[in-house]
Each structure stands twice: as C-alpha cells, then as structure tokens.
C-alpha positions in Angstrom: 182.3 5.2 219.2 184.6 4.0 221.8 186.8 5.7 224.0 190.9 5.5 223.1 194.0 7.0 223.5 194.4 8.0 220.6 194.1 11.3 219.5 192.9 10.8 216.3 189.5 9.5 217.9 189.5 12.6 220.2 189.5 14.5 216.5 186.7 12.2 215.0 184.3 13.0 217.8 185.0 16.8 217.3 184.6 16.5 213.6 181.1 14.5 214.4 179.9 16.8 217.0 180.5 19.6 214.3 178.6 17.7 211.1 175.6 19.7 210.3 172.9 17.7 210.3 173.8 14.8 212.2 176.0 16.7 215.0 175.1 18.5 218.7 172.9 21.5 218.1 175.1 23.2 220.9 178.1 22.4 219.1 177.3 23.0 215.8 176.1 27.1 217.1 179.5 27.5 218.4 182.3 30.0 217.1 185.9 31.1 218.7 184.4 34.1 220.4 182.0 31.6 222.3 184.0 28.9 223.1 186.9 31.0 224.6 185.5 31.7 228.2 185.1 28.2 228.5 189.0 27.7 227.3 189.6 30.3 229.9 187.9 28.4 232.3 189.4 25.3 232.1 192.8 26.3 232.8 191.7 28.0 235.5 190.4 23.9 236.3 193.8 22.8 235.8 195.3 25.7 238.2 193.0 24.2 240.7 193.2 20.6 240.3 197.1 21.1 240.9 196.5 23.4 243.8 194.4 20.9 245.7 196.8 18.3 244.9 194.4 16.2 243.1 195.7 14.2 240.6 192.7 11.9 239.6 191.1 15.8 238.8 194.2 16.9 237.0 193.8 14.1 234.6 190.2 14.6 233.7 190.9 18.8 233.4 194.0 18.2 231.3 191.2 16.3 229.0 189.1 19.1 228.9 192.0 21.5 228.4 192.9 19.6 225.7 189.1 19.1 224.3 189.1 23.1 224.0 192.2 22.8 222.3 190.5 20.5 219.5 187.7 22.5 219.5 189.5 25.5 218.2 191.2 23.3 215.6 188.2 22.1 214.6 186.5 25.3 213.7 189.5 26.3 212.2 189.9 23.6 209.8 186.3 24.4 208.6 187.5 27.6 207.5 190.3 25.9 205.6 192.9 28.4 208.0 194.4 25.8 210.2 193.7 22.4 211.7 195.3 20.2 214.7 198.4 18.8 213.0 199.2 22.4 211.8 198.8 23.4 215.7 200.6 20.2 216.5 203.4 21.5 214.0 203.6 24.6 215.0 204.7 24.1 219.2 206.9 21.3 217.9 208.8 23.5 215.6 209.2 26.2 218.4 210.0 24.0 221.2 213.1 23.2 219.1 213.8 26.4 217.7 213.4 27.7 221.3 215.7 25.3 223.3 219.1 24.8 220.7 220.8 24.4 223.8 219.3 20.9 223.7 218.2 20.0 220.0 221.1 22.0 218.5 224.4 23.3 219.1 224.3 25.5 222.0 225.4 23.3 224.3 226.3 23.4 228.7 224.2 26.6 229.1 223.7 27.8 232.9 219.5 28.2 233.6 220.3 31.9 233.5 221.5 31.5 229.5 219.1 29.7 228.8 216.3 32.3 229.5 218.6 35.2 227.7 218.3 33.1 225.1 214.8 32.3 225.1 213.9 36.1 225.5 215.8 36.4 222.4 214.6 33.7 220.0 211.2 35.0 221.2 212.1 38.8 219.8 213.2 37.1 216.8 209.9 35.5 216.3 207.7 38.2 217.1 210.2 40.4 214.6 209.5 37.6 211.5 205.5 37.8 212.8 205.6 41.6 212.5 207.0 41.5 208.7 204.7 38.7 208.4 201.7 40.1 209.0 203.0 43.6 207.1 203.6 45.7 210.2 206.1 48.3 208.9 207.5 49.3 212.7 210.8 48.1 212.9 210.3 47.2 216.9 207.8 46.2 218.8 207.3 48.1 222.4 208.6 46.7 225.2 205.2 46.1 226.6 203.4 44.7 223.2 202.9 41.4 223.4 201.1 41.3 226.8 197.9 39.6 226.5 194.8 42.3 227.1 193.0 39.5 228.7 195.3 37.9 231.2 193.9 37.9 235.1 194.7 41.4 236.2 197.3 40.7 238.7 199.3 38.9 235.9 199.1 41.1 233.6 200.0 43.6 235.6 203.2 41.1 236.8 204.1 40.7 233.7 203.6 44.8 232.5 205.7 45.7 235.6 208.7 42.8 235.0 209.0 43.9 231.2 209.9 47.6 232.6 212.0 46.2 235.0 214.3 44.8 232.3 215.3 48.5 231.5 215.7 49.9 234.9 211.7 51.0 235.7 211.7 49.6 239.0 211.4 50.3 242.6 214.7 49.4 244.2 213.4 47.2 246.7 210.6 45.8 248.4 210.5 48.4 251.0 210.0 51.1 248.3 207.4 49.6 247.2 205.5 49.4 250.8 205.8 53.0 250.7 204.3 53.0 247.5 201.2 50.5 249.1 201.0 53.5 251.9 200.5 56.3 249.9 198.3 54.3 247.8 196.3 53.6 250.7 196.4 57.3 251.7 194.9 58.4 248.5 192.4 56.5 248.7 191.0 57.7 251.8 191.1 61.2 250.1 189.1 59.8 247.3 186.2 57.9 249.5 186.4 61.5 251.4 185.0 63.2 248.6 186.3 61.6 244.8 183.7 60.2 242.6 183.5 56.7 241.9 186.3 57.0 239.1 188.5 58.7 241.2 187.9 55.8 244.0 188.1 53.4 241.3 191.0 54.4 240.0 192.9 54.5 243.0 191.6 51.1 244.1 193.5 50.1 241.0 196.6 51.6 242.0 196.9 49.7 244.9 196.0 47.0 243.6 198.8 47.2 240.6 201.6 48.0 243.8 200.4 45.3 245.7 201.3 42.7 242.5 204.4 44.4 242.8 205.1 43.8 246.1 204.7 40.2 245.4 207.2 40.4 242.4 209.6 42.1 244.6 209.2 39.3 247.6 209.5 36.6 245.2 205.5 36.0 245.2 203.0 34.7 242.5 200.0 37.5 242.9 197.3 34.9 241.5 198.4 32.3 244.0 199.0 34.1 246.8 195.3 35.6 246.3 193.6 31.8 246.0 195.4 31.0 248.8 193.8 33.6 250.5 190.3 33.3 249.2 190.6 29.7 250.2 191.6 30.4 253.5 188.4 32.8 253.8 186.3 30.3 252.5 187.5 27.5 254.8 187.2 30.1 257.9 183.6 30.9 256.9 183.0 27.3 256.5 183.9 26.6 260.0 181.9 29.9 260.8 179.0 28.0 259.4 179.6 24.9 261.1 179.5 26.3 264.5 176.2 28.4 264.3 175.1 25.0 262.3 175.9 23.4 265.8 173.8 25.9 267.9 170.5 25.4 265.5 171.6 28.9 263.9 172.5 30.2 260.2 175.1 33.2 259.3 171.6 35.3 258.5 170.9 34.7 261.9 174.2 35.4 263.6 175.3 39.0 264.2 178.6 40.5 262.9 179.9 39.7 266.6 179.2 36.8 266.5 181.0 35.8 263.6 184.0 37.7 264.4 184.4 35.8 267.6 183.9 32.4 265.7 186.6 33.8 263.1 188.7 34.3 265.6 188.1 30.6 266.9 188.6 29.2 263.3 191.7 31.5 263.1 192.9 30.3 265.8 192.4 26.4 265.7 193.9 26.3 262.3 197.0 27.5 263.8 197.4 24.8 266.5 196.8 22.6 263.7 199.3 23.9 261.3 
C-alpha cells in the first residue's frame, strides 16, 4: 500500500491491520479498554506539540490523534455498533445543530449568545440521550456529564465552573487565597499527627482551591502546571550542565550546591527574558 490523503486508505490499513490471519498480532489483541490510554496519550502529544510551537510535530500527532480515532471505529464496526462514517456523521450533524447562528436562522449573535446557546442545545441533547438510553430522571445534575477521567485539575475546573453557574462560588480571587491558607494550615495539622488519608485528603483540597484560583485569575490549571514543570525541568537541566562542566553529576553534588546553581539558572533566565 502507498501512502495518500485520502482517508479511505487510512481506513484500509486499519481494516488490514485488524484481518485475523493476515493482520499485526498486536493489533489484532487489541480492544477499547486497551487502546484508550494510548488515545489519552496522544492528545496529550498534540497539547505538546502546540505548546512547543512545533508545527512539523503537530502534523505527525494530529495523524496519530486521528489513527486512534480509526482505531476505535474500526473495532466498532466489527461489532456491527458503529463505524467511521457513522462517527463522521455524527460531529457533522452536531456541529450544525450546535451553531444555528451560522447554518440556520439565528443570525448576528454576540460571542456571549452564542455560548447561552450552545449550553442549551447541549442540555437538549443530553435530555433526548437520557430518554434514549431509558433513564426515567427527568434532569440530569448539574455536575453529570463531567468526565471521571479528565486530568484532575480539569475536572476539578470544570466541577467548580458548573457550580458557579448557580451562585456556588467564592466572590473573588482573594477569597479564594484565603481558602489556599487555610488549606495550607490544615495540612500542617495533618502531617502533625493525621494518618496518610487525612494528609491525603487535605493535599487534595489544596490542590482543588488552587485550580480555583486559576479559574478565578483567568488561568488554565493544566497549562499553568506544564509551564511550570517545564520550567523545573529546564532549570535542572542547566543544574546538570554546570556540575557536567566541573567533571561532576547531580549524585555527586550536595543539596547546596544545587540550590546555588538554581539560583544561577533562575537568575540567568531572567536577564534573558
């Protein structure tokens, strides 16, 4: 087979990998369960690629985005429950049932319509799921719907913005400082004398006011903490560069040592900013 652009090829070479008999072994001993970390991981691929501003990347993680997506279809279809042009179907139906403002008659909508609007297409849709699927409540919770296995600080974005809709808020980010404080200060009662639930716990409850912190300032939790984990890993770089330099190695290299080359790295990536 040769490579294309079409996507029909990309769906023969799924369908071939899958044959029994003639397909990949590793493919073939696949099922949804499996495969989904790896679907989880290349988005997270994506995320990165677009971070580090690489575009020759973005194109070759898109590909394997998409792969995963096929994938899926693919073991779906040999279930006879779905396959790709009923996936294909199904976005294209709700990006024009989602955005009548452009494909319909709701017409010169302001951004902030638009997303009253979305939020309630979407409640429709989950409403005509529910009697779907035969779910006899008549409403859905305000939280349902929240993915169980987002990132952590999403999901815990996305719990705390859904309350927000009906007034369970902190008034402002200031507030929620406060919040961070006594947070903090519980904490140091657990590691005092709490067993490692009680730490754990409270760890978590920092954790969950720091995402709203973000939320409150305006500030994606995920990003802000890559950025940060980048900027540790860079420092420690440079921390490794400099004892690298001296014929040395971090195992080496005492904890002062490395503090004062964090500093130095700290410090020249400010006169460079």
């Amino acid at each position: 087979m040769r490579p294309s652009r079409d996507i029909e090829r990309l769906l023969e070479i799924m369908a071939a990998l899958r044959t029994p008999g003639t397909g990949c072994p590793w493919d073939l001993e696949q099922d949804f369960a499996t495969i989904a970390p790896y679907t989880i991981e290349e988005a997270y691929e994506v995320a990165d690629a677009i971070t580090r501003g690489d575009l020759l990347d973005l194109k070759d993680e898109l590909g394997d985005l998409l792969l995963q997506v096929v994938f899926h279809a693919r073991m779906a279809e040999e279930i006879s429950a779905f396959d790709f042009g009923d996936v294909v179907e199904s976005i294209t139906a709700k990006l024009l049932r989602r955005h009548p403002h452009v494909f319909g008659e709701a017409r010169d909508l302001s951004p902030e319509a638009v997303k009253v609007l979305w939020g309630e297409i979407k409640q429709a849709e989950k409403a005509e799921r529910r009697r779907e699927r035969g779910d006899e409540r008549s409403e859905a919770g305000l939280l349902d719907g929240i993915m169980a296995g987002l990132p952590a600080l999403a999901r815990a974005d996305k719990l705390a913005r859904k309350a927000a809709k009906v007034g369970f808020d902190w008034a402002d980010p200031a507030q929620v400082v406060r919040k961070i404080e006594e947070e903090v200060g519980e904490i140091r009662g657990a590691l005092d004398g709490g067993s490692r639930g009680e730490i754990e716990e409270e760890i978590g409850d920092l954790l969950f006011a720091v995402a709203n912190l973000a939320r409150h300032a305006g500030i994606d939790a995920e990003s802000a903490l890559r950025g940060a984990n980048a900027k540790f890993e860079r420092r420690f770089r440079a921390i490794e560069q400099a004892l690298a330099a001296s014929g040395r190695t971090a195992a080496d290299a005492s904890v002062d040592d490395m503090e004062e080359l964090w500093a130095q790295a700290k410090t020249a990536e400010r006169r460079s900013a």
